[in-house]
C-alpha positions as MATLAB code, in Angstrom:
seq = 'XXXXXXXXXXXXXXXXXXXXXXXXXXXXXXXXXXXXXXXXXXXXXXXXXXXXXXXXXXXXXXXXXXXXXXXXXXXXXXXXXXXXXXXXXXXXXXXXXXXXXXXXXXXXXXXXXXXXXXXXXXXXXXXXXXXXXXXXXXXXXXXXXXXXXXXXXXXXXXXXXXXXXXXXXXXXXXXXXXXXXXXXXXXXXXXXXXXXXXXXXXXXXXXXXXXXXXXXXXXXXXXXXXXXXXXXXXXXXXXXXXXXXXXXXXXXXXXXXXXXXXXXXXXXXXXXXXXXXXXXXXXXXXXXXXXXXXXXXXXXXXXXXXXXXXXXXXXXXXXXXXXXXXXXXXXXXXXXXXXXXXXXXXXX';
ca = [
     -42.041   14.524   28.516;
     -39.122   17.048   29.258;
     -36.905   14.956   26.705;
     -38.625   14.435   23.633;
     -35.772   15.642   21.799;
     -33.181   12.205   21.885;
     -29.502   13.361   20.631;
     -27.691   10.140   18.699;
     -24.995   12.304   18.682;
     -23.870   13.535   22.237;
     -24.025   17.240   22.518;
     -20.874   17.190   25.058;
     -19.288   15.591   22.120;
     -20.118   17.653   19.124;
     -19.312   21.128   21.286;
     -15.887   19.983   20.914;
     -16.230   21.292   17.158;
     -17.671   24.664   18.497;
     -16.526   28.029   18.719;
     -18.944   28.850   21.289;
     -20.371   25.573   22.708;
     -24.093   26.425   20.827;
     -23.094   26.360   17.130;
     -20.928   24.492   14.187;
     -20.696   24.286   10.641;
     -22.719   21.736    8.993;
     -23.449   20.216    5.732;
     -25.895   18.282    4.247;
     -25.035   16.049    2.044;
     -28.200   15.061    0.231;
     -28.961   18.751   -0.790;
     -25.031   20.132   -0.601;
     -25.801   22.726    1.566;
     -23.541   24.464    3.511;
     -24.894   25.996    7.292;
     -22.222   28.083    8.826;
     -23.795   27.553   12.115;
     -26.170   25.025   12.982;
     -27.504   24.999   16.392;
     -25.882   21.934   18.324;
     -28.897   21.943   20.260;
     -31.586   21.279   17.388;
     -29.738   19.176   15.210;
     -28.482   15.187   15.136;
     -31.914   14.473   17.248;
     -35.245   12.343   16.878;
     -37.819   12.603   19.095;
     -38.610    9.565   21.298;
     -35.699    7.489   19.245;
     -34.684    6.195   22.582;
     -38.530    5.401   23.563;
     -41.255    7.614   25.553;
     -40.274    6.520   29.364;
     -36.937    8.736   29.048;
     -35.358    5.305   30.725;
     -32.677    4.959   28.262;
     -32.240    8.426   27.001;
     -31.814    8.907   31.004;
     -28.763    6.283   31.182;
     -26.744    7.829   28.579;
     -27.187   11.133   29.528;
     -25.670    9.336   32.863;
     -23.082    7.498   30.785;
     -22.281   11.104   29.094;
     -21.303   12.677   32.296;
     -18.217    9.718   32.443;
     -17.675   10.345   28.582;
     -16.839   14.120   28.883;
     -14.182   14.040   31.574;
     -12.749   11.125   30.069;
     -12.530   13.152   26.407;
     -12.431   16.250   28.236;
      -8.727   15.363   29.920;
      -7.395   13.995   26.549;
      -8.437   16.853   24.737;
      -6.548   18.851   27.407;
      -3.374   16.533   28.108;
      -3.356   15.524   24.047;
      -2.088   12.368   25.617;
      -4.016    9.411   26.901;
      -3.504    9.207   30.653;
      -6.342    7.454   32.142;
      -6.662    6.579   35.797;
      -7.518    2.680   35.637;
      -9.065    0.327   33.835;
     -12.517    1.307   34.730;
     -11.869    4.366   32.344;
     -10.003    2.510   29.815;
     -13.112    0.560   29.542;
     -15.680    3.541   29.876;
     -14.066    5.442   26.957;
     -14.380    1.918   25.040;
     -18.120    2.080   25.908;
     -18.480    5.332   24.469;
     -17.375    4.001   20.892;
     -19.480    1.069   20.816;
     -22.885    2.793   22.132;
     -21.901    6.308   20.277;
     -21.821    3.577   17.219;
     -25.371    1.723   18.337;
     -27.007    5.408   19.375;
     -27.350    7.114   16.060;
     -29.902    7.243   13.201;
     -28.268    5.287   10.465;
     -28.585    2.640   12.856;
     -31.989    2.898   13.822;
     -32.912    3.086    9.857;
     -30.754   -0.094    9.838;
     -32.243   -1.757   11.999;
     -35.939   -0.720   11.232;
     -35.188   -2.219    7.071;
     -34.078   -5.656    8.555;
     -36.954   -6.294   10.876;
     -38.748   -4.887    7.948;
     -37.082   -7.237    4.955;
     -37.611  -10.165    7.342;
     -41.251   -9.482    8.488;
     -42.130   -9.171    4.118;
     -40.271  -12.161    3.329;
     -42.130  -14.503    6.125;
     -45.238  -12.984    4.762;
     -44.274  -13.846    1.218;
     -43.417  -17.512    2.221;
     -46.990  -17.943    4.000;
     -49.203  -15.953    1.480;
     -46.920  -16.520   -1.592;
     -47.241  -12.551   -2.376;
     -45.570   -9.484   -2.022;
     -46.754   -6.974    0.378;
     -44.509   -3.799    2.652;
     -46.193   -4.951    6.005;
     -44.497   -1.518    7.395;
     -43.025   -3.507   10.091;
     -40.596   -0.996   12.402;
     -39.603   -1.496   16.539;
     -40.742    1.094   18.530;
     -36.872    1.572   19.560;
     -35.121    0.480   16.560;
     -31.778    1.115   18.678;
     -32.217   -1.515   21.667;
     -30.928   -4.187   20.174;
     -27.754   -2.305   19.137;
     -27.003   -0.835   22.314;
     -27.463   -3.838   23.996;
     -25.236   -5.980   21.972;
     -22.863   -2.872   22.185;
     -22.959   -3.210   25.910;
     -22.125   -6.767   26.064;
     -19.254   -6.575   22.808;
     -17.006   -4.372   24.452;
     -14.937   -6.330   26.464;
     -13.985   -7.829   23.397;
     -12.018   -4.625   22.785;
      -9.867   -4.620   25.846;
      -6.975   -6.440   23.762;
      -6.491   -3.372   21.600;
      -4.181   -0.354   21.613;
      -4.938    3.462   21.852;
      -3.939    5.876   19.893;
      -4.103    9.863   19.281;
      -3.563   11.361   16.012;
      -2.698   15.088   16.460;
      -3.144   17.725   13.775;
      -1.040   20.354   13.112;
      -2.084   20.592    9.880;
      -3.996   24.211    8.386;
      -7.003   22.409    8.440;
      -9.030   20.504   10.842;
     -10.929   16.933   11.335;
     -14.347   16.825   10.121;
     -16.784   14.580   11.991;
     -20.429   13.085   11.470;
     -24.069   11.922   12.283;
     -22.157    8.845   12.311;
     -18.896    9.820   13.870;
     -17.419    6.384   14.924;
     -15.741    4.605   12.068;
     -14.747    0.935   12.005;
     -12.238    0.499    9.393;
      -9.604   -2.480    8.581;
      -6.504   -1.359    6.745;
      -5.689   -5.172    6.129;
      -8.602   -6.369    4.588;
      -8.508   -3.138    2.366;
      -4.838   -3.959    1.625;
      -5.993   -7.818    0.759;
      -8.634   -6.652   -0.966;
     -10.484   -9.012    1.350;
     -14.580   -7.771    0.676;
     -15.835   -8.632    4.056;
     -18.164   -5.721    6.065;
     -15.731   -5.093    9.438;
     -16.571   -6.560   12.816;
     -15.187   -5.846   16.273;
     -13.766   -9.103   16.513;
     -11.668   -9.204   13.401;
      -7.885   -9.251   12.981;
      -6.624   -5.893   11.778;
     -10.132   -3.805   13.092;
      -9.291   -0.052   13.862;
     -11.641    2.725   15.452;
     -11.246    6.368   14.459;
     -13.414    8.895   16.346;
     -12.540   12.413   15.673;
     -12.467   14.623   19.455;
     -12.721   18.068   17.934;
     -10.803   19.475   15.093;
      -7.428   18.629   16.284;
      -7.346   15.493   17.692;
      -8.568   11.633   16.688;
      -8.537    8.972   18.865;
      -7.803    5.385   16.944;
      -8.434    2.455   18.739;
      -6.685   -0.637   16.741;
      -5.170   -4.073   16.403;
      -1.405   -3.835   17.785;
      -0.764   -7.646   16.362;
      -1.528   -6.072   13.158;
      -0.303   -2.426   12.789;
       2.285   -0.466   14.035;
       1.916    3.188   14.322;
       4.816    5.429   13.417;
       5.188    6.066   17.264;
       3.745    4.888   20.010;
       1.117    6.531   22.037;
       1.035    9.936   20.081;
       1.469   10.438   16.476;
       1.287   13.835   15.355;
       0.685   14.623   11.748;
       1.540   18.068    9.847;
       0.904   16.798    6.486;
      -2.357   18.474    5.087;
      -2.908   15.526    2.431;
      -2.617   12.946    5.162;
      -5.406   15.114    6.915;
      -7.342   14.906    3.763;
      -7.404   11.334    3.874;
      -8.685   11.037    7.362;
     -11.444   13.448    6.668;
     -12.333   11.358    3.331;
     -12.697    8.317    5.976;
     -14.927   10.478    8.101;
     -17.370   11.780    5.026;
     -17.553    8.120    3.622;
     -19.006    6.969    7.285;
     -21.257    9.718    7.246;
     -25.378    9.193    7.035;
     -27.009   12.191    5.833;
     -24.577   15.319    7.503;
     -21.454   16.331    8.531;
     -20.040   18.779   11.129;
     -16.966   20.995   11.634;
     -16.053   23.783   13.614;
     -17.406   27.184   12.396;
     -14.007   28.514   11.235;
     -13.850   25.643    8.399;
     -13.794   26.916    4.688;
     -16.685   26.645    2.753;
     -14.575   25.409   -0.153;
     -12.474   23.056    2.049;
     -16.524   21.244    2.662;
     -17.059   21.460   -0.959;
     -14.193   20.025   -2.325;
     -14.174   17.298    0.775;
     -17.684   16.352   -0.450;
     -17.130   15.315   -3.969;
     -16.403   11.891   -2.091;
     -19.518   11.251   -0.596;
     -22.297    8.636   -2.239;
     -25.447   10.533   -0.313;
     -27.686    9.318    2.082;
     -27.332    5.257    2.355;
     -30.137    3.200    1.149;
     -29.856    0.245    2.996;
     -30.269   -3.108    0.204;
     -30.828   -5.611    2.928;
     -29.531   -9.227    1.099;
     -32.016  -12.352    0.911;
     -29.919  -15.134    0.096;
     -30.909  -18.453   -0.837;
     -34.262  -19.822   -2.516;
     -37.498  -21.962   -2.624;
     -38.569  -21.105    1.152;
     -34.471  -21.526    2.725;
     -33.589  -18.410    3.192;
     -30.983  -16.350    5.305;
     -31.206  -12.990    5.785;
     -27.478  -11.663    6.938;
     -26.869   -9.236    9.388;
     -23.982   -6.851    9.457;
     -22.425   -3.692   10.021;
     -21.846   -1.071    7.073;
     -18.221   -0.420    6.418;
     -16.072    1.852    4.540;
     -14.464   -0.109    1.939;
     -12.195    2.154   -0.216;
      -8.685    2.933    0.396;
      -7.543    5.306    2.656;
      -4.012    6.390    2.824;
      -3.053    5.910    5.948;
       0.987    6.427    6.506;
       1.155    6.257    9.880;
       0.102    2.539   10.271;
       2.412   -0.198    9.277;
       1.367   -3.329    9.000;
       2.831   -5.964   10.329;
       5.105   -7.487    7.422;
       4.577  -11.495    8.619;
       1.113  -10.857    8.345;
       0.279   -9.511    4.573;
       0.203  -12.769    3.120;
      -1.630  -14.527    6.143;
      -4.220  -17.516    4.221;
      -7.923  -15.633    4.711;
     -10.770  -17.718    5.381;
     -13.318  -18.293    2.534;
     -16.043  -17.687    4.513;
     -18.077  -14.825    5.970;
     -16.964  -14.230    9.130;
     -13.312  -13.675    8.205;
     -10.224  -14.200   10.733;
     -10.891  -13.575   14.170;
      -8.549  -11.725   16.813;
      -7.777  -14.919   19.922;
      -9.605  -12.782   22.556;
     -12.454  -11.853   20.358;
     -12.970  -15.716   19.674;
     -12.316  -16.626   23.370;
     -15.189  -13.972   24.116;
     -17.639  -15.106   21.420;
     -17.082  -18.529   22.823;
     -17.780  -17.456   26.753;
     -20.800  -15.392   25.778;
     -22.377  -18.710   24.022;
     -21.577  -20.562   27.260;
     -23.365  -17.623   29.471;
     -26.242  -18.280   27.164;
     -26.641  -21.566   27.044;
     -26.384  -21.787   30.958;
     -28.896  -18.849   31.543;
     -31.287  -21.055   29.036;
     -30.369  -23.970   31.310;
     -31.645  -22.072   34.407;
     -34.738  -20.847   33.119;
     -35.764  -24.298   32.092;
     -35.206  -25.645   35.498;
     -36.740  -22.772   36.932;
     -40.357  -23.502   34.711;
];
């Protein structure tokens, strides 16, 4: 194989952050290490992570094409001027499979299947035992669902956050970041899905620009469209969001202060060890499944939120209040299901 090497994070993407599209500062969290310049090309990569055929690793280098002229002309314009809705929904795609792609969610993915694989042994033997269960692509499943969620995301706003601050935006092994300033506000503990009321996106584009993809109903930004920030504190705050999303490393472009890292990194908790929950008892058990999300408080000035909302009544239960298209959606999907079931059954 000519590809053994499988990027989770897009090279196109992470040149953005380079001085001279091969390099950019990196640090590793675990061992707080600072690399002035790490070679684009040999880091954020596991061989084979997309599986040996090259099928998949083939698509999104495909997809990536699409994703850099799309990034590529908002990086240029600093404005969000895209063509048609095919693009507004292409850059969407490149959130939600840039989100399903990477690492963290392949070691995610590989601990469930592994927690549920122990557990059915336990209820059949009535013993313990690490079966070292794993898929062979621990990221299908992701990207698929990915694929199908993200029309649920056409109901929500764009946004760029410019900096013209003295320092720049940091991004990550895990550079998407689902966040919900309501639920935070509430202090609502639910992990954030891409249906829920009050769900923003924040995906750093290199080190001046963020694109935010969020809940209009909810928030309103200080302007519309374009908000452009000068305050280095508020800067801060955005990069603390970006760290706390993190898996094992961040990167920045070369020019970044070593002691700007340092300081930045007193926030992070290390590598994530991922605690998958058993609830229940005597052979009943559910196993939940859900995305990791950053639950402290970020200071974020430029989003309002909306004042008839903060004392909205919040369900009691786990799945938390859904935006009306995302339920719509859900609700279609389960009927596109349920037929294709139908057919098969009538095909057999």
């Amino acid at each position: 194989m000519d590809k053994k090497n499988h990027h989770f994070v897009p090279q196109f993407y992470l040149r953005n952050f380079s001085n001279d599209n091969k390099s950019m500062g990196m640090f590793l969290l675990d061992k707080q290490k600072y690399i002035p310049c790490a070679s684009i090309k040999k880091t954020a990569y596991r061989e084979y992570l997309y599986g040996e055929n090259g099928t998949i690793e083939n698509g999104l280098a495909n997809n990536e094409g699409k994703w850099s002229k799309i990034i590529n002309k908002i990086i240029a314009a600093e404005k969000i001027d895209l063509d048609d809705e095919e693009e507004y929904i292409t850059l969407l795609l490149f959130l939600t499979l840039t989100e399903a792609r990477t690492s963290q969610m392949a070691d995610y993915n590989n601990a469930q299947i592994s927690t549920t694989a122990n557990l059915l042994f336990k209820m059949k033997e009535g013993k313990d035992r690490d079966l070292g269960v794993h898929y062979d692509i621990p990221n299908l499943i992701s990207m698929q669902t990915a694929t199908k969620l993200t029309p649920m995301l056409t109901d929500l706003n764009l946004l760029l956050v410019i900096n013209e601050s003295n320092r720049g935006f940091i991004t990550s092994d895990n550079p998407v970041v689902r966040y919900n300033q309501f639920f935070v506000f509430r202090n609502y503990y639910r992990n954030y899905g891409l249906g829920h009321m009050g769900i923003q996106l924040f995906v750093p584009l290199n080190p001046k620009i963020c694109l935010c993809v969020y809940d209009d109903v909810m928030y309103s930004p200080i302007t519309k469209d374009v908000v452009t920030i000068h305050s280095g504190s508020q800067i801060n705050e955005l990069n603390k969001l970006f760290l706390l999303n993190a898996y094992e490393r961040i990167f920045f472009n070369n020019i970044q202060k070593e002691s700007y890292i340092k300081c930045l990194s007193k926030y992070s908790k290390g590598k994530k060890a991922f605690d998958i929950p058993i609830l229940g008892a005597r052979n009943h058990y559910l196993i939940p499944y859900s995305h990791e999300s950053v639950k402290e408080r970020i200071k974020l000035d430029f989003f309002k939120i909306n004042p008839d909302l903060t004392t909205l009544p919040l369900p009691l239960h786990m799945a938390g209040p859904m935006r009306p298209q995302a339920e719509e959606f859900s609700a279609w999907l389960k009927s596109e299901s349920k037929n294709s079931k139908e057919d098969e059954q009538d095909e057999e």
